[in-house]
N, C-alpha and C positions, 0 to 999 in steps of 0.2 A: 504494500500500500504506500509505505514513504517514497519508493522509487517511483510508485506514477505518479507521484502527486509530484515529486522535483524535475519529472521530463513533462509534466504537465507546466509547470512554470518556467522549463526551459522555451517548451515550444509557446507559449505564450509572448516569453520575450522577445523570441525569432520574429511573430508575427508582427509584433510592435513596431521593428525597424522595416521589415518586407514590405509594410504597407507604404514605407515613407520611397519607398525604391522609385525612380524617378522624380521624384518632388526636390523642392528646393531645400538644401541640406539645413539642419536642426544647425541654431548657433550654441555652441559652447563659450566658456572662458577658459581659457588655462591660465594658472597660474601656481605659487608656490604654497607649501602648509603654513597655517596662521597668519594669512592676509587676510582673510573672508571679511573679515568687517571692516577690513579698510575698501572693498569694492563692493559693498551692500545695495550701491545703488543701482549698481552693473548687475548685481545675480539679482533683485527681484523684476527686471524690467521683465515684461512678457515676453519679448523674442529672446530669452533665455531660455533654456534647457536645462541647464545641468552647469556641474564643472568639472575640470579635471587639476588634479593635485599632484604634486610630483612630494612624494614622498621619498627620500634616500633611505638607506639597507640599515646605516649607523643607530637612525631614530628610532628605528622598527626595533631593532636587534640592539639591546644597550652592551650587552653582555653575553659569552655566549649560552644558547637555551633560553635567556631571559630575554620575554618579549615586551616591548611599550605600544598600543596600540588607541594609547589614548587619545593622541592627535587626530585621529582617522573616525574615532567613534564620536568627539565632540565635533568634525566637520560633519560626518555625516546625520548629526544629530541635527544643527544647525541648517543643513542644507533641507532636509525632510522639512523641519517647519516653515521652510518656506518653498518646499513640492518643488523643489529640483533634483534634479540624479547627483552623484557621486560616481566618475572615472578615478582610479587610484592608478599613476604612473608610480613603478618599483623601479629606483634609478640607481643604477648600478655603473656609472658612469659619468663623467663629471668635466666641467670645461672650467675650471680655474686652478693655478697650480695648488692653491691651498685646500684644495676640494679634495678629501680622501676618504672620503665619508660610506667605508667601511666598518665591520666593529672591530677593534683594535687586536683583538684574536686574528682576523683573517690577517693582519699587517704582522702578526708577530711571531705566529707559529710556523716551526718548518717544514710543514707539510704544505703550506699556501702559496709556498713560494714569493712573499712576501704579498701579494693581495690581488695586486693591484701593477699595469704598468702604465709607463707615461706616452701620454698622446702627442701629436706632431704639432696637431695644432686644432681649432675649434670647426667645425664643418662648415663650411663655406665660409669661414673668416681669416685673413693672412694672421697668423700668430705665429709666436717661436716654439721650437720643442720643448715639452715637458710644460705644456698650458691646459693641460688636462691629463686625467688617467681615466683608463678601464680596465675593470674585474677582469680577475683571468677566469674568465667562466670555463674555457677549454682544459684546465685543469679540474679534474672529478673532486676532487676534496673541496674545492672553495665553490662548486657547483650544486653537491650533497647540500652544502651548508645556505645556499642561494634559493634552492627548490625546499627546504625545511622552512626557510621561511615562509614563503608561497603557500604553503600547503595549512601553516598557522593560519594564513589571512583569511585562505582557504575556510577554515572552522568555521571563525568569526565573521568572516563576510559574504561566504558565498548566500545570492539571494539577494543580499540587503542592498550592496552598491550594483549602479549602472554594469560596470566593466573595469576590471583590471589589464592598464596596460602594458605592456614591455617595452622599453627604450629603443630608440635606431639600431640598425643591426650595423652601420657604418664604424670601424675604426680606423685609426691612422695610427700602429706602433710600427718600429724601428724595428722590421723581423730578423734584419742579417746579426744585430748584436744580440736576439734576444734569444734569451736561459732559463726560460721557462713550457720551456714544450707546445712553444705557441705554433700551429699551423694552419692554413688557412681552414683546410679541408674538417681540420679537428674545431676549431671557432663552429662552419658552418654547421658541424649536427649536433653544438652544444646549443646553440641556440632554439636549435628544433629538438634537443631534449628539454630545454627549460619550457617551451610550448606545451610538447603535451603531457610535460607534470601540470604546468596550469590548467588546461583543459581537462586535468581529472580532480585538480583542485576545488576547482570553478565550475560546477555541473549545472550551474541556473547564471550568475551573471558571465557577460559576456567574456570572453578572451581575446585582448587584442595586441597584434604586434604590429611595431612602426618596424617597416622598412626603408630602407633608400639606397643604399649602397653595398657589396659585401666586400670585404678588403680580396684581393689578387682577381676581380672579376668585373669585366667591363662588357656590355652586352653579351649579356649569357654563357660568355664564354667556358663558364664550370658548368651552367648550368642550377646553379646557386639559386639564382632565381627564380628560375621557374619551377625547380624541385618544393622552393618557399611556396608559393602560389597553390601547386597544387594539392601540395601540404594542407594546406591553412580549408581549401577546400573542401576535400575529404575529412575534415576533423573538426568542420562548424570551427574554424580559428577566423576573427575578425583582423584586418590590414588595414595598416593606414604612415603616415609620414609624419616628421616633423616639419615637413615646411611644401607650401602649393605654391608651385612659382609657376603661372602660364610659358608650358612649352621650353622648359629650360632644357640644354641641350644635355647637360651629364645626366640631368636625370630622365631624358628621354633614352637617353642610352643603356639606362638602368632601370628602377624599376615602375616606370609612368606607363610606359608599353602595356606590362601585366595587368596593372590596374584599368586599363581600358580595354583588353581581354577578358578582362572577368568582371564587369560592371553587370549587377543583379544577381551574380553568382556565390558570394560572399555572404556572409548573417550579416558583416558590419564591415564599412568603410570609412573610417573616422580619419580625419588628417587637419593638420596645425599649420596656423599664420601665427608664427613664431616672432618674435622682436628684430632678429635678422630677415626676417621674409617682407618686414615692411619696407625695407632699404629697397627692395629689388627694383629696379627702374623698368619697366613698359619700351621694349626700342622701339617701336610705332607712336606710343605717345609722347615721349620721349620724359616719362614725368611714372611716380612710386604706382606701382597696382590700384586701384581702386577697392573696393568692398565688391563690386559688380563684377569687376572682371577675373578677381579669384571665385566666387560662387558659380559664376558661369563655368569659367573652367573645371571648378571642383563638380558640378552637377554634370556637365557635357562630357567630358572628358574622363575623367578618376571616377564615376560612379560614387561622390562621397555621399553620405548619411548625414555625418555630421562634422561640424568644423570648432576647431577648440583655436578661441583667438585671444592673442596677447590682449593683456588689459589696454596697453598701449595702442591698440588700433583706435584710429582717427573717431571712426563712428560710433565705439563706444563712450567717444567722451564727450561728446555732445546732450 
């Protein structure tokens, strides 16, 4: 009886977004944990939806085994009374050097291999090396300890929030120096093992992974992608990006193609106007994107659902 009744609220939930398939995508907010009441005016407006929250591993995970999930139940407490959704970003990944927001277990034990390695630079912005790290999820011990988590929120949330998402699959390290058993091939099915631990975590709210890029692969040439796609397909997994740029060419070369392959095909297409994605300049208008000409694109194009936009967009501050 529990089991129909949680594929009874699964398929409900499917039906929720399947309705919205072809429509003009649902607006989100993204933003960081513990802003909510400094943008109250922005999450009760009616063309809100929801929001999404980028929660890091550190906050969740104080210690190891010991979890804090009190920031996620007072948002999602807060969000409910005022009948929005709850998307929980699990970020595992980080664009400032002083961002290691791991729990200090994964940084110190020599089974982790220290945790964590240093990124080149921030995705689509000229920075120096070592302006960001990411988890070495392709190591199993700090991977165990990544999916344990998951599987906690899993308890406590599955049901209650919108969707749990998964960060960009993009990284930029340094593979010729690097000593920790990083490979591209071992990255790509760590990622798609941390999917469908979620998706057995997660049996009623959604599952969603951002893609955009995988490191050693540039139009499909692994394969990478499309293996992702088909994945996600077969497994009710939701896709989506952190950034809708009209017709950019890397990521037309990557993963923008799929998404307009498989538009209606997915439970969920969710994707982000990110604070860099305002900068992007129109070479036709010759002036920043509009609100219209991302929607369009995200509705015509990427099949999106729904859109999670920096506080920072123009229209919401009006």
């Amino acid at each position: 009886m529990k089991k129909t009744v949680r594929m009874l609220g699964l398929g409900l939930l499917f039906l929720g977004l399947h309705s919205l398939m072809g429509q003009t995508p649902q607006n989100y907010i993204y933003t960081s944990s513990g802003d909510l009441k400094n943008i109250e005016k922005m999450i009760v407006r009616k063309d809100i939806g929801g929001v999404q929250i980028v929660y890091n591993w550190r906050a969740l995970e104080t210690s190891k085994d010991v979890y804090n999930f009190s920031g996620i139940e007072k948002d999602l407490e807060y969000l409910t009374s005022l009948d929005k959704k709850l998307f929980i970003q699990l970020q595992d990944r980080f664009f400032e050097p002083q961002a290691r927001y791991v729990p200090y277990y994964i940084l110190k034990e020599k089974e982790y291999t220290g945790g964590l390695v240093a990124q080149y630079d921030n995705p689509g912005e000229n920075k120096p090396v070592g302006s960001g790290w990411v988890t070495q999820q392709w190591n199993p011990a700090v991977r165990e300890r990544y999916q344990k988590l998951i599987g906690e929120l899993g308890k406590r949330f599955d049901g209650k929030i919108q969707g749990i998402n998964l960060p960009e699959t993009s990284i930029d390290i340094e593979m010729k120096k690097d000593k920790t058993g990083f490979s591209c091939d071992k990255y790509f099915q760590a990622e798609l093992d941390n999917l469908k631990f979620a998706r057995q975590a997660f049996k009623e709210s959604y599952v969603l992974q951002y893609v955009n890029f995988f490191p050693c692969e540039w139009e499909n040439d692994h394969q990478y992608m499309s293996r992702l796609f088909d994945f996600a397909d077969k497994n009710k997994i939701g896709l989506g990006g952190p950034d809708i740029v009209p017709d950019k060419k890397a990521q037309m070369k990557n993963s923008y193609p799929f998404f307009n392959q498989y538009k209606g095909k997915l439970p969920l297409v969710a994707m982000a106007v990110q604070e860099p994605t305002l900068t992007y300049i129109n070479p036709k208008t010759k002036k920043p994107f509009t609100k219209e000409e991302f929607v369009n694109y995200a509705q015509n194009f990427l099949g999106v659902n729904i859109i999670f936009w920096s506080v920072e967009s123009p229209w919401l501050l009006n």
